[in-house]
N, C-alpha and C positions, 0 to 999 in steps of 0.2 A: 504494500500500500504506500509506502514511505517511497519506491523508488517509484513507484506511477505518479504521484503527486510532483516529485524531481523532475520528472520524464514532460510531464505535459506543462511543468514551469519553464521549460526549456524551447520546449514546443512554441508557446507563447512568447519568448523573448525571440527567439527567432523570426516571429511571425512580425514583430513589430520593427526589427531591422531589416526586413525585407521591405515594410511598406514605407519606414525612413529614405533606404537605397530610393527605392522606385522616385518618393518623393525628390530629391535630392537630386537625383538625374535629369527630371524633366525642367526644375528648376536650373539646373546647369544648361541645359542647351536653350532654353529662353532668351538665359542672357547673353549666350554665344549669338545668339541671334540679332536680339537687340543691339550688340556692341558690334558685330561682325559687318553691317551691310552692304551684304555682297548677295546678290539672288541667288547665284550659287547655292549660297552656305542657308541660303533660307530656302531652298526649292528640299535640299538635303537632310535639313533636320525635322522637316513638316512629311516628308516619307518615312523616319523613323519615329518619331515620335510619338505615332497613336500604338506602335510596337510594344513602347515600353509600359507597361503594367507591372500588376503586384506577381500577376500569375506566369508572366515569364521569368518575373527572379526565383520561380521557386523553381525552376530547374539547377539554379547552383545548387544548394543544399543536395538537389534527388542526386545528382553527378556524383557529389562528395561522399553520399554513401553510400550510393551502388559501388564506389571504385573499394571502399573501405572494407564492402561484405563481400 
């Protein structure tokens, strides 16, 4: 009981540095945006940017311990 209670504390701290990440990133290419202008560099961050979600960071973690098990 003690290690499932550890287990899903872990689970949730994870969960909220993923949706930091996620945060944190698109805030990052906004302002690459705003400070960059070049259409370029704005045709290219507006292709990835609806990319980035909570639920594609959680492929780092699945990578890290499929390699682990």
């Amino acid at each position: 009981m003690k290690t499932d209670i550890a287990y899903y504390a872990l689970l949730d701290r994870q969960n909220e540095v993923l949706k930091q990440l996620t945060h944190d990133e698109k805030n990052h290419l906004s302002t690459i945006k705003a400070l960059a202008n070049d259409p370029n560099v704005d045709a290219y961050i507006d292709s990835i940017y609806g990319e980035i979600s909570y639920h594609s960071m959680l492929v780092i973690p699945i990578i890290s311990t499929s390699i682990l098990c």
